[in-house]
Each structure stands twice: as C-alpha cells, then as structure tokens.
C-alpha positions as CSV (number, residue, x, y, z in Angstrom):
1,X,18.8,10.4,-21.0
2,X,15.7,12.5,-20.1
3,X,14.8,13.3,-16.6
4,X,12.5,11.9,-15.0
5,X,9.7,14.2,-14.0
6,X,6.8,13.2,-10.8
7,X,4.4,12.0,-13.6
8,X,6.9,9.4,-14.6
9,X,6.6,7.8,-11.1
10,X,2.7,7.5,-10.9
11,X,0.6,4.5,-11.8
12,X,-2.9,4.0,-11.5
13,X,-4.7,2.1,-8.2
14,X,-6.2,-0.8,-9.2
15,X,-8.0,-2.6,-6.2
16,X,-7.4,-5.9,-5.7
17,X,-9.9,-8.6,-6.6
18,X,-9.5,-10.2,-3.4
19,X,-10.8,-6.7,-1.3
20,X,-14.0,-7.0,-3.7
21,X,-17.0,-6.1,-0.4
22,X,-13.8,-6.3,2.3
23,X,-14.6,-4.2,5.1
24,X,-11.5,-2.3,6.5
25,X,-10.0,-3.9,9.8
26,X,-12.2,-6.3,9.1
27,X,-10.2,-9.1,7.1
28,X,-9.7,-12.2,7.5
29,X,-6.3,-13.5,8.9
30,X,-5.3,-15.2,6.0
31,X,-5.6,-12.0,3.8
32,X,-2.7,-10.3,5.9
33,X,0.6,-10.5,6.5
34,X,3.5,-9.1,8.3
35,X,5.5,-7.1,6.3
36,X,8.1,-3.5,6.9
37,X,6.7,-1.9,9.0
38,X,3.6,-3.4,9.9
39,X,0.4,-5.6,8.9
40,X,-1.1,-5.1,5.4
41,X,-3.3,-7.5,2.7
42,X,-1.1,-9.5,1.5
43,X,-1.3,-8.2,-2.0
44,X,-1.0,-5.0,-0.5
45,X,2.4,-6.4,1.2
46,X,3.9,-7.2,-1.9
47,X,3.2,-4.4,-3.6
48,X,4.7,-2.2,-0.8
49,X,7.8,-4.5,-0.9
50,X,8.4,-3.9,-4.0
51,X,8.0,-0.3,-3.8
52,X,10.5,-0.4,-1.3
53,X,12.9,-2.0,-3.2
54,X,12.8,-0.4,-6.4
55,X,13.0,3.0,-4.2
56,X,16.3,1.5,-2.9
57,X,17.8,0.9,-6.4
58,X,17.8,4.6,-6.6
59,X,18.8,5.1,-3.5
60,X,15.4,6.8,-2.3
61,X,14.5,5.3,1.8
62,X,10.8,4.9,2.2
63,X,9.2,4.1,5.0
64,X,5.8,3.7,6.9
65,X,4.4,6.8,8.6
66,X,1.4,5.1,10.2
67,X,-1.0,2.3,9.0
68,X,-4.1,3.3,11.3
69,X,-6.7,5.8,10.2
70,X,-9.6,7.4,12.1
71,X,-13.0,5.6,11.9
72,X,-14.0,8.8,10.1
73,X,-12.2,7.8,7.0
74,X,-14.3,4.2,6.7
75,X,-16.1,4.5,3.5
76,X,-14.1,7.2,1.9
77,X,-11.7,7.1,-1.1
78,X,-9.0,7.6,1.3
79,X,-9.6,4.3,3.3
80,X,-6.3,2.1,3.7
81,X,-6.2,-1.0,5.4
C-alpha cells in the first residue's frame, strides 16, 4: 500500500450555499449550532464532526485552537465564522 503523502489529505473549500451574502458573527441562530469545542454554522458543525472523526479512525486527536478572529480579518479570504 502507498503512503499517503499531505496532498492526499486536502480537498477543496467549497462555501456553503447557505453563507451566500452571510455576514460573519452575524448569523442567524438557526444557522448555528453547538458543536466540540464551540459554536459553528451548522454545515460547518458537521463537516468539523466528521473531520474529527475520521482523524480518530487513524488515531490523529484534533482539536479547536480558537474560533474568534480579529475584526481585521472581516472581508478577507481568511474569515471563519
């Protein structure tokens, strides 16, 4: 079996139809959700879950490093919610 090089691990960002003109920390309540280790969109949420747990299965441990950003980053590419 080949190894499996950092490439192999990457997909591409697709943004979610539902953040179409979203505003960050400006969503709705019934676009988020509680999820580990914090408050995300709820697609967002699930995709993080199963990050998480597909990380497990080969025995990786991920977890959250912070969810807030600087106002300065509103706007930018880098923007998470």
């Amino acid at each position: 079996m080949k190894d499996k090089l950092a490439w192999d691990y990457i997909v591409p960002v697709v943004l979610c139809k539902h953040l179409k003109n979203a505003r960050p920390g400006r969503l709705a309540p019934t676009k988020i959700r509680k999820t580990i280790g914090g408050v995300l969109h709820h697609c967002a949420a699930d995709a993080w879950e199963a990050m998480v747990d597909a990380a497990g299965k080969e025995q990786i441990v991920l977890k959250p490093t912070s969810s807030r950003r600087h106002v300065s980053y509103i706007g930018s590419t880098a923007c998470w919610l």
